[in-house]
C-alpha positions in Angstrom: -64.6 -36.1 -101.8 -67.2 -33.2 -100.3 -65.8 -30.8 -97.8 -68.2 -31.6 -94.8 -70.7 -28.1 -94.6 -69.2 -25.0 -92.5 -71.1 -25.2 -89.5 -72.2 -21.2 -90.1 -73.9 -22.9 -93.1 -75.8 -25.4 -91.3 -76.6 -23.2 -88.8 -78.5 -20.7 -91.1 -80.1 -23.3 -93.1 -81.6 -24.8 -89.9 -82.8 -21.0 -88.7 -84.0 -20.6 -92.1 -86.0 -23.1 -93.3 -87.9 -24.9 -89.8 -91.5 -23.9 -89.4 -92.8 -23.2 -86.0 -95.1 -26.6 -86.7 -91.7 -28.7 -86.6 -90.6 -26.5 -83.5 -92.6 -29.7 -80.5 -95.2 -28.6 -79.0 -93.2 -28.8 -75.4 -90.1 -27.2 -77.0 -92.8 -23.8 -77.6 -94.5 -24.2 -74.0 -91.0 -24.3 -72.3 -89.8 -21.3 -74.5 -92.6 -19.2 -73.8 -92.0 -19.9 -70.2 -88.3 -18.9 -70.6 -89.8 -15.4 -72.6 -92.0 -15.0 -69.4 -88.9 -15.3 -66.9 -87.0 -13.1 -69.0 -89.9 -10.5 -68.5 -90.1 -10.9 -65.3 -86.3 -10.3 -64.3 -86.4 -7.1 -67.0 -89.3 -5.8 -64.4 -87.3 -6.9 -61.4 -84.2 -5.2 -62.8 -86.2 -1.9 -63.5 -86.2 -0.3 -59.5 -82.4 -0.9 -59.4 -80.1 2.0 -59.8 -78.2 0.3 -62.6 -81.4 0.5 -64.3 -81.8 4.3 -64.2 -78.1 4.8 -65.0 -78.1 2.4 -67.9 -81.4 4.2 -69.3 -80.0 7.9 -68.8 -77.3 7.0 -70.7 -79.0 5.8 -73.8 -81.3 8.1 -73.5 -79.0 10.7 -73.8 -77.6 9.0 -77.2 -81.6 9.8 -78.3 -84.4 7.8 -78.3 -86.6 6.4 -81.2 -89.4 4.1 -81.7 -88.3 0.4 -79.6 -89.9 0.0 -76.1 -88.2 -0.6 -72.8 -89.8 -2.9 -70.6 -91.2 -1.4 -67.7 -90.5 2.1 -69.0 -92.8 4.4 -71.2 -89.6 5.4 -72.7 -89.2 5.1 -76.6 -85.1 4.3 -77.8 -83.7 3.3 -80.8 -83.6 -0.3 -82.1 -80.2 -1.0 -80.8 -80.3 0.6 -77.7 -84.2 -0.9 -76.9 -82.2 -4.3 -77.5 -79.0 -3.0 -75.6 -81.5 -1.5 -72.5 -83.6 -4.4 -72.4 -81.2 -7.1 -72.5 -79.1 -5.4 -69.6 -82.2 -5.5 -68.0 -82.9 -8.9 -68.2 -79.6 -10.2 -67.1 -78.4 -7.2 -64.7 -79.6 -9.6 -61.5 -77.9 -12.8 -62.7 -81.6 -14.3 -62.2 -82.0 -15.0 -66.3 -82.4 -18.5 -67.3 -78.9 -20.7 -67.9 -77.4 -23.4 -70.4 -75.2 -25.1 -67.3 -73.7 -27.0 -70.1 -72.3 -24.0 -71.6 -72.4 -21.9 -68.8 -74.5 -19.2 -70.6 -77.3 -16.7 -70.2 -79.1 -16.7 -73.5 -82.6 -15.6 -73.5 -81.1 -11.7 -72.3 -79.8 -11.6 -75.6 -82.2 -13.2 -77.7 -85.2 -12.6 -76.5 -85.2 -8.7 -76.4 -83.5 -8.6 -80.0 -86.6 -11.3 -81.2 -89.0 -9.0 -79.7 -87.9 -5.4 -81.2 -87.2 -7.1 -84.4 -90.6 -8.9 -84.7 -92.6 -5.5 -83.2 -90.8 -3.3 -86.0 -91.5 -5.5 -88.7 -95.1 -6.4 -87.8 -94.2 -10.0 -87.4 -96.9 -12.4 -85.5 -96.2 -14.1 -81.8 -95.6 -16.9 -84.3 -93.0 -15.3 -85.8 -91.5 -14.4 -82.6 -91.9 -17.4 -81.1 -90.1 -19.4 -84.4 -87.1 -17.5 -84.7 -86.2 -17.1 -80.7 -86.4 -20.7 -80.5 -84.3 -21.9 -83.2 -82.2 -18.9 -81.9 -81.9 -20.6 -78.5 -81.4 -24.1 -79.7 -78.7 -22.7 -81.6 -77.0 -21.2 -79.0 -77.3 -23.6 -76.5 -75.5 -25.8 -78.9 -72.4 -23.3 -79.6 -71.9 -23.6 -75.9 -72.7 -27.2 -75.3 -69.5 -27.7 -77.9 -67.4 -25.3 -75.6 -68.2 -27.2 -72.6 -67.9 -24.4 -70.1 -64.1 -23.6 -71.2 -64.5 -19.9 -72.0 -64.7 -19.6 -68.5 -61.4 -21.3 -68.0 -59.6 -17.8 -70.1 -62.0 -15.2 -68.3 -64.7 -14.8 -71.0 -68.1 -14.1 -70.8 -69.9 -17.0 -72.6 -73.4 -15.0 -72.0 -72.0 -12.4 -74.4 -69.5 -14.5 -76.8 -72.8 -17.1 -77.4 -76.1 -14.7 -77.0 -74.4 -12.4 -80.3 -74.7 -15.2 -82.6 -77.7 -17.2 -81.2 -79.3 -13.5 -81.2 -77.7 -12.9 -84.6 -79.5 -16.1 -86.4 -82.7 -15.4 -84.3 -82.8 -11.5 -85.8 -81.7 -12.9 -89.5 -85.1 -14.8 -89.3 -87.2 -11.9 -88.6 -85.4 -9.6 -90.8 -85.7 -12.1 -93.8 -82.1 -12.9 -95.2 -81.2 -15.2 -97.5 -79.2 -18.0 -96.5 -76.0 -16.7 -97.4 -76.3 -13.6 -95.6 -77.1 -15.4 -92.7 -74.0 -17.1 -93.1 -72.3 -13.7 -93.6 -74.3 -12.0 -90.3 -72.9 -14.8 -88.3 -69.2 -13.9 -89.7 -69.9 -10.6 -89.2 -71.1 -10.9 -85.4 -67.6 -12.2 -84.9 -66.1 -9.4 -85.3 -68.6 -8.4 -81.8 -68.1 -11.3 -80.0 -66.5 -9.8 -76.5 -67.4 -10.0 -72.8 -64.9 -10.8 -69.6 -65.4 -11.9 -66.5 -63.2 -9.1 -64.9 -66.5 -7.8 -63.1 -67.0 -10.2 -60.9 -63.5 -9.7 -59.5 -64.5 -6.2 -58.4 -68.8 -6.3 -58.1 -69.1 -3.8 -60.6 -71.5 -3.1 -62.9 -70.3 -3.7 -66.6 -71.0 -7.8 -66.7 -74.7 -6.3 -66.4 -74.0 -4.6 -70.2 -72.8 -8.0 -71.4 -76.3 -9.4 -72.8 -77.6 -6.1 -74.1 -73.9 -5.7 -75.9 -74.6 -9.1 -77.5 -78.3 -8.6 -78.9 -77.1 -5.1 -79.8 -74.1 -6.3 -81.9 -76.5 -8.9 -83.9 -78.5 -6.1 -84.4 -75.4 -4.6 -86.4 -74.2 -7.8 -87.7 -77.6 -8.3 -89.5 -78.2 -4.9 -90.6 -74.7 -4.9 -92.5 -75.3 -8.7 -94.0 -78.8 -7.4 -95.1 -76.8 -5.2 -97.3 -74.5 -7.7 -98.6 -71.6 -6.7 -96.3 -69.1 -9.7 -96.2 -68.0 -11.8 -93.0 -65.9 -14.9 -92.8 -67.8 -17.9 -93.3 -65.6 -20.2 -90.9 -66.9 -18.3 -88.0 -66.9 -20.8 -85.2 -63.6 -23.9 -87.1 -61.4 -21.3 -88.8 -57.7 -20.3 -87.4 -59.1 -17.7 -85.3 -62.8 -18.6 -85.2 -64.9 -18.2 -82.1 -63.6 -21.6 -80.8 -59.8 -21.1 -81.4 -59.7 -17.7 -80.7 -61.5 -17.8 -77.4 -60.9 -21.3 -75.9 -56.6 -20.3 -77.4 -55.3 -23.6 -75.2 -58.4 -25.2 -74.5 -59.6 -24.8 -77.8 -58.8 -29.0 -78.3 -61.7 -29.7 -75.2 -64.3 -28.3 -77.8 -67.0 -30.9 -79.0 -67.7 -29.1 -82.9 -69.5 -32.1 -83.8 -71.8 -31.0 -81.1 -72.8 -27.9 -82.7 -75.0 -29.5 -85.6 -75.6 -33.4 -84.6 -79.1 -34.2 -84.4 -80.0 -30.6 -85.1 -83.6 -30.3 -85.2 -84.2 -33.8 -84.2 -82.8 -33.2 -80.4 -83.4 -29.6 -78.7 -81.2 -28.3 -76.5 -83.1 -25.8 -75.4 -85.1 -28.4 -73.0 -82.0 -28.0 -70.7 -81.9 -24.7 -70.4 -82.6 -23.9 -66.6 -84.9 -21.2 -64.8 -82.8 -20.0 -61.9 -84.7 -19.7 -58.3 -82.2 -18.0 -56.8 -80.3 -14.1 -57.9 -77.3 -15.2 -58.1 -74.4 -17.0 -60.0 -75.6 -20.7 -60.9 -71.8 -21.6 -59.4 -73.3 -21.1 -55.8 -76.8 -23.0 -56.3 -75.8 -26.7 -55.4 -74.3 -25.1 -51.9 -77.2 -22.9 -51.4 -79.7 -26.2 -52.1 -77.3 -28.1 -49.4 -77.0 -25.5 -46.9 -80.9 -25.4 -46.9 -81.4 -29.0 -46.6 -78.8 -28.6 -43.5 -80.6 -25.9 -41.9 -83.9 -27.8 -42.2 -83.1 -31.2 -41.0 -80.4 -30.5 -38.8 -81.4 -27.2 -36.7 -77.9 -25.7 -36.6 -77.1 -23.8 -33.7 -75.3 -20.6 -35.5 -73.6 -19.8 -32.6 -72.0 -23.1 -32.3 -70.6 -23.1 -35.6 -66.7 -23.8 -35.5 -66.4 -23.2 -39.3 -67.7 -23.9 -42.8 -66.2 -25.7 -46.1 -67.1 -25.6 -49.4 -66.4 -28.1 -52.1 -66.2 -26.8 -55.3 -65.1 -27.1 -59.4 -61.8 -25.2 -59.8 -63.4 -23.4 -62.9 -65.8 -21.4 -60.6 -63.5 -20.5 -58.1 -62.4 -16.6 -59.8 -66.9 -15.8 -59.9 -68.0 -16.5 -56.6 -65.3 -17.3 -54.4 -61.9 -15.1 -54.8 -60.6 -12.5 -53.9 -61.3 -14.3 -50.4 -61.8 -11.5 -48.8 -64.3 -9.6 -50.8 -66.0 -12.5 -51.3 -66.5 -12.4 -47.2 -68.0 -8.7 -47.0 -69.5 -8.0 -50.5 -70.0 -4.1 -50.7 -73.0 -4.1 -53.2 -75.9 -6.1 -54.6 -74.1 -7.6 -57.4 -71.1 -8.6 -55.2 -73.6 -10.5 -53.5 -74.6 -12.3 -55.4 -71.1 -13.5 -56.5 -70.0 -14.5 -53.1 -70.6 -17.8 -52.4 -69.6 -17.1 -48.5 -72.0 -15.1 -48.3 -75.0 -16.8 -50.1 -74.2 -20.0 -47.9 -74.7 -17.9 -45.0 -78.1 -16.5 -45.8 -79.8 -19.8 -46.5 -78.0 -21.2 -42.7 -79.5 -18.2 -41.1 -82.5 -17.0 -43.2 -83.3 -19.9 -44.9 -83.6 -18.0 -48.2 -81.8 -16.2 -50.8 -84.0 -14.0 -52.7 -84.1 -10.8 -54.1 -84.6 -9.1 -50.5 -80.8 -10.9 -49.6 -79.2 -8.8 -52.2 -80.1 -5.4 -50.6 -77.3 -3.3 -48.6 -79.7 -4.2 -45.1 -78.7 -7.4 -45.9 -75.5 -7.7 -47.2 -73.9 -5.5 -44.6 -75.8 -7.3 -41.8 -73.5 -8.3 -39.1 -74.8 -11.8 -38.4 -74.7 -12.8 -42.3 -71.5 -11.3 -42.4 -69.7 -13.1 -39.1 -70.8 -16.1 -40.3 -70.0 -15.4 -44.1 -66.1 -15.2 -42.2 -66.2 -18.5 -41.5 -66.8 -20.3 -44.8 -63.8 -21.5 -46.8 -63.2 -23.5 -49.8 -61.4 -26.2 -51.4 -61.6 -27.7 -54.6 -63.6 -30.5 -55.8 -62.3 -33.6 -57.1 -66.0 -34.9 -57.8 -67.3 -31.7 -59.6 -70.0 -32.3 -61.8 -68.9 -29.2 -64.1 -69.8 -28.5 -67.1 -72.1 -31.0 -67.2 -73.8 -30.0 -64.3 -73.6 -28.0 -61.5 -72.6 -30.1 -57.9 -71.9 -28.5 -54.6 -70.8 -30.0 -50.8 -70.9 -27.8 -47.6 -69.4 -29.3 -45.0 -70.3 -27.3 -41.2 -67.9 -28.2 -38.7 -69.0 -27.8 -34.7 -67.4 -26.7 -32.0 -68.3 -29.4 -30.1 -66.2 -31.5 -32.6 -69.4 -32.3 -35.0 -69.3 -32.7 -38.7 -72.5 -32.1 -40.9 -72.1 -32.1 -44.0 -74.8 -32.6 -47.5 -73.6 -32.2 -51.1 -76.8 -31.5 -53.9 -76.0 -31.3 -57.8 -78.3 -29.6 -59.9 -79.3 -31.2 -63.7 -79.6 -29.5 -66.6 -82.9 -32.2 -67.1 -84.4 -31.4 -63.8 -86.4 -27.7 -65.1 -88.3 -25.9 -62.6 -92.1 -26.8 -62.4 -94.5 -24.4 -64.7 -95.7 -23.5 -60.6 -92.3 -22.3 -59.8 -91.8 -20.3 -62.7 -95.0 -18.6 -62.8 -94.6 -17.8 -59.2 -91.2 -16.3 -59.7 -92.6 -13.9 -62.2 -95.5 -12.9 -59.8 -93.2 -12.2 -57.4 -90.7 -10.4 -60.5 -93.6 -8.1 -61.2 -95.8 -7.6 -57.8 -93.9 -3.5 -57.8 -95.2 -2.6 -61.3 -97.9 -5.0 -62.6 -101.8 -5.5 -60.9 -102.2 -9.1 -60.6 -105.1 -8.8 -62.7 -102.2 -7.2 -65.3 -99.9 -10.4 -64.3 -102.7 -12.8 -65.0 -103.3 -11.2 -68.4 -99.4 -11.0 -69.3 -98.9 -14.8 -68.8 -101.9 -15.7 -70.9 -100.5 -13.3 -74.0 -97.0 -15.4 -73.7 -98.3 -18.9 -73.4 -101.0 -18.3 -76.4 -98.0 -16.2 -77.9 -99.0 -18.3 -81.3 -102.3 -16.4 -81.6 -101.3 -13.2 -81.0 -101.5 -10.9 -84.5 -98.9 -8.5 -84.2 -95.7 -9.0 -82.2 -96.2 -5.5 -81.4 -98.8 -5.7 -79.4 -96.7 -7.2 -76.8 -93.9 -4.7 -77.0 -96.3 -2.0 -76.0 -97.9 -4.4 -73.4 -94.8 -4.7 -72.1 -93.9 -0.7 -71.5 -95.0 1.5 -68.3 -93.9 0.9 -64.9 -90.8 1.6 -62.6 -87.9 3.0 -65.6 -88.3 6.2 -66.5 
């Protein structure tokens, strides 16, 4: 009897051998709209101080030949991939896989485009391989069905090496079997916690520039016939048994390769609207809905409860009391208390909520104090993302809405083109904004893959 394929193998082989005319037509238009959000994010990230760190420290490891978006600033392969991906994902506004609770386009889509610039690949190059790259990933985390969470790992980082890995074995022309060795090799890189979103510090920003850099290695050693395991994700201490240790049973393997190429993945993948942790979206979308239809009285507000999945509790609601006064950006945007109050008193949560006026304003932050939370019995998670506020009165009232958010319902082209305007109004002419979004959704025409990389350079990083 055959040994059913390695799932490594099938993975290569379907990264390998689709052309971009099997890739549907709306599987390319909603990828080139995640490659635009990405952009945009990378452009956002640029006028933080995380930024400017992040970039003085790999310049100070030398520069080379890659671009930086938004900078005029020329690093080496790796670090352009490290740099950019940090970028991308250093606001938690990057698109999401809520079945797998990962960020994957950070990763992926800065290690497609350095790859495909330094080779002289086409936009149809670029656009092949970070496709199959994100279907890929996507499914590596659909099979662990949000779990990694459940041990403290960063699935963003664990998942974007490998879906980055097979996306940058494309470009760089492997054979099969070293694709199947570059994805036994990334193992060996697979890392990321969640321990930064205990304290608001910085280093979960590193997590999907770490990932795309790591493939970069992985690939570069399979390309000269360095060996890896080849039960990467089903062996003893695979990704899956290694990472997922007791709840390494939950995982769906099947998942990983059933359909592949005949179902994409990659249509679930979500554009956030909000900077912050997809855990506190649901409640932000209810407290919104409250604050529209039921013109709270703030001052009359008794106290506030929040339902949610026990699995999201550690990212945006504990330690309690840091979670009531976050003391920086990205604590805010990890605090649910905090996020709830901004959308019951401003009515938004944008990038503007995530500044120190406003996270150390003492009306968001008296309010913040009032807002507990319980777990959910009805949670949608991993499937999808569900969340219930429940404001109780002082004159004995209970208002309450609960809102889930669905991996099928993506953001309107609209929405995600005005989010990017918005991303770039500091560094890009709307007449440069205009022309940027035409390049990425006629990416297919587009020469030279390069062309974009140095499009994509100049602005607010230095």
């Amino acid at each position: 009897m055959n040994k059913p394929r390695l799932i490594s193998d099938q993975l290569a082989g379907f990264v390998l051998n689709a052309t971009l005319d099997r890739i549907p037509a709306e599987v390319q238009h909603w990828s080139k709209l995640l490659m635009l959000d990405a952009i945009g994010n990378a452009y956002a990230s640029s006028r933080y101080d995380f930024a400017q760190r992040a970039l003085a420290a790999l310049k100070g490891m030398g520069e080379g030949d890659s671009c930086v978006i938004g900078s005029d600033t020329r690093l080496g392969l790796r670090d352009a991939v490290m740099m950019n991906g940090t970028l991308i994902h250093g606001l938690d506004y990057d698109d999401t896989y809520l079945p797998g609770a990962t960020h994957l386009g950070a990763s992926c889509f800065p290690t497609a485009l350095a790859l495909a610039a330094q080779a002289d690949a086409s936009g149809a190059d670029l656009l092949a391989a970070y496709a199959l790259g994100m279907e890929a990933g996507t499914r590596l985390g659909g099979a662990s069905k949000g779990a990694f969470l459940k041990g403290g790992f960063h699935p963003t980082s664990l998942l974007g090496i490998f879906a980055s890995t097979l996306a940058a074995g494309r470009l760089s022309q492997l054979t099969h079997a070293q694709l199947v060795m570059a994805q036994g090799i990334a193992l060996s890189w697979a890392s990321g916690n969640m321990q930064p979103t205990q304290e608001g510090t910085w280093a979960k920003r590193l997590h999907a520039g770490l990932a795309g850099a790591g493939a970069i290695n992985a690939v570069a050693m399979a390309k000269n016939d360095f060996t890896g395991p080849f039960e990467v994700y089903e062996g003893r201490y695979g990704l899956y048994p290694c990472f997922l240790g007791m709840h390494a049973a939950e995982a769906d393997l099947p998942f990983i390769t059933r359909d592949l190429g005949a179902h994409w993945e990659l249509l679930r993948i979500s554009v956030k609207l909000f900077p912050a942790c997809y855990q506190s979206h649901a409640f932000m979308n209810a407290a919104l809905e409250l604050r529209a239809q039921e013109a709270i009285d703030i001052d009359a507000i008794e106290s506030i409860n929040t339902r949610i999945a026990e699995t999201a509790v550690p990212l945006v609601c504990e330690p309690l009391a840091a979670k009531h006064k976050p003391h920086n950006s990205y604590a805010a945007s990890f605090s649910l208390p905090y996020a709830v109050a901004c959308c019951l008193i401003r009515g938004r949560f944008g990038l503007e909520e995530t500044e120190e006026a406003a996270f150390t304003d003492p009306a968001l932050l008296k309010l913040a104090q009032k807002i507990s939370y319980e777990i959910d019995p009805d949670s949608g998670f991993p499937k999808y993302r569900s969340g219930e506020v429940i404001v109780r009165m002082k004159d004995g009232r209970e208002l309450s809405r609960r809102k889930d958010i669905l991996p099928d319902d993506r953001a309107p082209q609209a929405e995600v083109l005005r989010k990017f305007a918005d991303n770039t109004r500091h560094a890009l002419t709307p007449a440069q904004t205009a022309s940027l979004i035409d390049m990425i959704l006629n990416l297919a025409s587009v020469r030279n893959a390069r062309t974009l990389a140095q499009v994509l350079t100049g602005g607010a990083v230095r």
